[in-house]
C-alpha positions, 0 to 999 in steps of 0.5 A: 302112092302107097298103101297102108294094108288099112287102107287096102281093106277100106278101099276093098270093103268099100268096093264090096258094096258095089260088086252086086250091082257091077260085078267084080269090075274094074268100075266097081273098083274105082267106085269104091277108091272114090267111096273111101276117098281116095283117087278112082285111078289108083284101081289101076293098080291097087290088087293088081289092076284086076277085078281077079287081084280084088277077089284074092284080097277078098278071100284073104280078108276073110281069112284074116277075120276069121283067124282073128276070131278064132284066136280071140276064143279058147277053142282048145277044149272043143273036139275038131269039129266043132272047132272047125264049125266054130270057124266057118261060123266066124267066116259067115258072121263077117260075110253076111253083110257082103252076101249078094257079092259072095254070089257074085264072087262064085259066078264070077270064078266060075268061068273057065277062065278063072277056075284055075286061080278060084281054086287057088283062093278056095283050096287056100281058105280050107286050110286056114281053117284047118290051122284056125282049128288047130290042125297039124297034121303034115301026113297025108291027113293034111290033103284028105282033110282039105278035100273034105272040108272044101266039099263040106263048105262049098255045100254049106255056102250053097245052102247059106245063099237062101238061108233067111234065117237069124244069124244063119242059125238053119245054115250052122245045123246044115253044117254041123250035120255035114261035118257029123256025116264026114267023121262017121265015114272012115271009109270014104277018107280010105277010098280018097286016100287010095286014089290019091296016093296014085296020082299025088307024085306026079300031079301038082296038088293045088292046096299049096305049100304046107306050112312049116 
């Protein structure tokens, strides 16, 4: 039977609301094929058969949402940082809903097992956001960016997990503040340039390919 990519995301949202209290597993997944009316065997191999192909369609519709907002403002007149800060907004307005599987996400990726692809997923999420924001950069820009904007956004989840307040407003400021500390330390995109600059020829850099 196949899949329409609507359909995917309806059996994917529906499997959402179960992750909080069965973890990303294989019977969440099936619940949520039932939930959507569909058959509870097509889990075996819708994303992949694997709990692990769901979070990858996770992380990608969350992409997806975001760019879709993104494009539907005019950003072009706001300087970078607010455009990126408009962005993660945009990812936590659509997460909001899905916050206990969020946590149940990075538990889950967590395990030594599953680093490696988490990484994969997260690295691939900084840079939708660069190019949301309008990012072009092809340098070595396009790594130092990434590498800071992961350590801005994994911290500011951290603090939107026990944010309790209206439309995440305490978490925007918390952003807002960590993003204004980042363009204010030249110096330490310099050290991480340097560093870099050493190993990146021999070292597969796990943000993917640059688009073209």
């Amino acid at each position: 039977m196949k899949l329409t990519p609507e359909e995917q995301e309806t059996i994917l949202l529906a499997t959402l609301s179960h992750v909080p209290f069965d973890g990303w597993s294989m019977k969440a997944i099936r619940q949520g094929c039932k939930d959507a009316g569909f058959d509870p065997d097509l889990a075996n191999w819708l994303f992949g058969g694997t709990p692990l192909g769901a979070i990858d369609a996770f992380f990608l519709l969350t992409d997806q949402k975001m760019l879709e907002a993104a494009r539907s403002q005019d950003l072009s007149a706001l300087p970078i940082r607010k455009r990126v800060s408009v962005c993660v907004g945009e990812r936590l307005d659509f997460l909001a809903p899905h916050k206990e599987t969020v946590r149940q996400t990075m538990s889950y990726l967590a395990h030594p097992t599953r680093m490696r692809e988490g990484l994969s997923f997260f690295a691939r999420s900084m840079s939708e956001i660069w190019y949301a924001a309008g990012d072009t950069a092809t340098d070595f820009n396009y790594y130092t960016k990434r590498m800071l904007l992961g350590g801005v956004y994994a911290a500011t989840m951290r603090y939107w997990l026990s944010d309790t307040s209206i439309h995440h407003e305490k978490t925007l400021d918390f952003l807002e503040a960590r993003l204004m500390e980042v363009s204010q330390i030249p110096r330490v995109k310099n050290q991480v340039k340097d560093l870099f600059s050493k190993i990146v020829k021999s070292v597969p850099f796990p943000f993917g390919n640059k688009r073209e």
